[in-house]
C-alpha positions, 0 to 999 in steps of 0.5 A: 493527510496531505494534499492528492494529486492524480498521478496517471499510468498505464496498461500491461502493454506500457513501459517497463523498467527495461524500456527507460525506468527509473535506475532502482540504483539512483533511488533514495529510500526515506529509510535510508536518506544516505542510499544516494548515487552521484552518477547521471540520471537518465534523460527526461525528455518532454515527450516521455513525461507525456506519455508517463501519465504524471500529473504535472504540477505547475509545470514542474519537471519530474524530478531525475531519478537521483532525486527519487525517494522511496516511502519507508511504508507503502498503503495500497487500496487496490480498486477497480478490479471489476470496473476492468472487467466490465470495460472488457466485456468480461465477467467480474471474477475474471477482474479479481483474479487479474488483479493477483497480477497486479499485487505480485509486480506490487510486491516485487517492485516493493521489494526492488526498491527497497520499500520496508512496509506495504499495507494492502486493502484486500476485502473490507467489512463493507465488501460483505454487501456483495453477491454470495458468488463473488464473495465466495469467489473471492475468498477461494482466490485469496486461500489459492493465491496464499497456496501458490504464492507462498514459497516465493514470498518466502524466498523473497524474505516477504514477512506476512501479517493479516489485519481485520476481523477473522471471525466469519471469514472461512475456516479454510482460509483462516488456516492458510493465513494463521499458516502463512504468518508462521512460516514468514514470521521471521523474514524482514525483506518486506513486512507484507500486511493484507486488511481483510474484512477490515474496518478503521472505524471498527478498529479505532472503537476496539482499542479505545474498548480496550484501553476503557477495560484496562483503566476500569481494571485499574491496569492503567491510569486515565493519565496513562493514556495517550496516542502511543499508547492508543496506537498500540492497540490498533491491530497495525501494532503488528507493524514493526515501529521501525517501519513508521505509519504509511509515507504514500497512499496510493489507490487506484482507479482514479476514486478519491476517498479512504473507505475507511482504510487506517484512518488513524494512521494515515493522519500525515500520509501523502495521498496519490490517486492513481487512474488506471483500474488495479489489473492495470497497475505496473512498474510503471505506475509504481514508478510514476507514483514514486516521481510524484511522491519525490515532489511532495515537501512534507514539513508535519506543521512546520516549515523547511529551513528556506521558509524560515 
C-alpha cells in the first residue's frame, strides 16, 4: 500500500462539474493511457485550489485537467453515514439513507469518467455488533435500493457482483441480489462489486482452505501454489482480471485504516483519506480525489527512468 494523503471536499451545496470541474474530455484513464486531448485545460487559479479542499503537497499545484488520470479500478469504503447525521441532529438511519445519494453520483462519475471497476464496502462482518434496528434498517434499504435503482444501473451497462458471506443475511435480500447479478451479468460499462457482510481476513483464511483441500485431494501440487493461483480463490476472482487490483482507495470521513477491506488486494493501492462524511461525498470530492491521484508516481519497487 502507498503513502495516504488527506484529500478534503465538500458539502451537496459545493461546486459542481458545471461550475468549473475537470473537463471529463481532457482526462486520461490508466486503462487507456492514449485517451489524451492536446486542447487547453482550464485555468487553476489560487483561490480555486483553496476552496478545492486538496491537500497540497509541498506546494505543488494540482495538475491541469490534461494531466488527470483515472484509476482503472476504484475501492470506496463509505464512512460516516451516522457521523452525519448526528452533527445534524438527525436520526442514524436518516444518514444511511442519505448516503444512497452519495453512492449513485459515485456511480455516475465512475461511469462518466471511465472507471472500469469500483469496489464498495456496504456492511462488514463487524457491522453485525450493531443494534437490531439499525441492522434491520439497513438491510431493507439495500433490498429498496436494488429495487428501485436497478433499471438505471442497467441502462447504464452497470455489471453487479456481490462479495461476502450471504449466509445470514435475509432470504429476501439474498433474492434481490442473486436477481441483480442475473440481470447485469452481461453489461461491461462498469463492474460494479458491493462487499456485504464482508471480511478480508475471512476471506484470505477461506482460499487458503481452499487450495489446503485441493492439495490434500491431490488436484494440485503444494508447488503449484502461488499468488495467482491464491488469488484466484478470493471471492474478487469475480473481478474480471482486465480490470487489475484497485489503483485508488478512497475512504471518507477523514478515518485512517482498511477495516479489513481487500487486504490482500490493496498491497499497491494508492491510499487517499477523504474528509468529508460519505452523505457529503460529490463530484467534486470525486474530482478532487482524481487531482491528488494524478500526483502519485507509482513506480511497485522501481524507479522511473529520470531516477536511474
Amino acid at each position: 500500500m502507498r503513502s495516504a494523503h488527506h484529500v478534503g471536499g465538500v458539502g451537496r451545496e459545493g461546486r459542481g462539474l458545471a461550475s468549473g470541474g475537470l473537463d471529463r474530455a481532457r482526462v486520461r484513464s490508466t486503462a487507456d493511457p492514449s485517451t489524451t486531448t492536446a486542447s487547453p485545460s482550464p485555468s487553476y487559479s489560487e483561490e480555486e485550489a483553496g476552496e478545492s479542499g486538496v491537500t497540497e503537497r509541498g506546494g505543488e499545484p494540482p495538475p491541469s485537467s490534461e494531466e488527470v488520470k483515472v484509476p482503472r479500478h476504484l475501492a470506496v469504503i463509505m464512512d460516516g453515514n451516522y457521523r452525519w447525521a448526528l452533527q445534524r441532529g438527525r436520526r442514524g438511519e436518516e444518514g444511511h439513507a442519505a448516503g444512497i445519494d452519495a453512492l449513485r453520483t459515485l456511480v455516475e462519475c465512475s461511469v462518466s469518467y471511465g472507471v472500469r471497476a469500483l469496489t464498495v464496502y456496504a456492511f462488514s462482518v463487524d457491522n453485525w455488533k450493531r443494534g437490531d434496528g439499525e441492522r434491520s434498517f439497513i438491510f431493507t434499504l439495500f433490498e429498496r435500493c436494488l429495487n428501485t435503482e436497478i433499471s438505471e444501473l442497467l441502462a447504464k451497462g452497470v455489471c453487479i457482483r456481490f462479495i461476502g458471506v450471504r449466509t445470514g443475511l435475509p432470504h429476501s435480500l439474498r433474492v434481490l441480489m442473486d436477481r441483480a447479478e442475473s440481470l447485469t451479468r452481461d453489461n461491461t460499462s462498469l463492474h460494479l462489486t458491493i462487499a456485504i457482510n464482508y471480511s478480508a481476513r475471512a476471506d484470505i483464511v477461506a482460499a487458503a482452505r481452499g487450495i489446503a483441500r485441493a492439495v490434500s485431494e491431490n488436484r494440485i501440487g503444494a508447488e503449484d501454489v502461488d499468488e495467482d493461483l491464491f488469488q484466484s480463490h478470493l471471492s474478487t476472482s469475480v473481478i474480471p482480471p482486465s480490470c487489475g487490483q484497485p489503483d485508488l482507495l478512497l475512504r471518507t470521513s477523514g478515518e485512517e485504516r482498511l477495516s479489513n477491506f481487500l487486504l490482500w488486494e490493496l498491497a499497491y493501492t494508492e491510499l487517499c483519506f477523504v474528509k468529508v462524511n460519505w452523505p457529503d461525498f460529490n463530484e467534486e470530492s470525486f474530482e478532487n480525489a482524481l487531482q491528488e491521484y494524478s500526483k502519485r508516481d507509482r513506480r511497485y519497487g522501481g524507479r522511473t527512468q529520470d531516477q536511474q
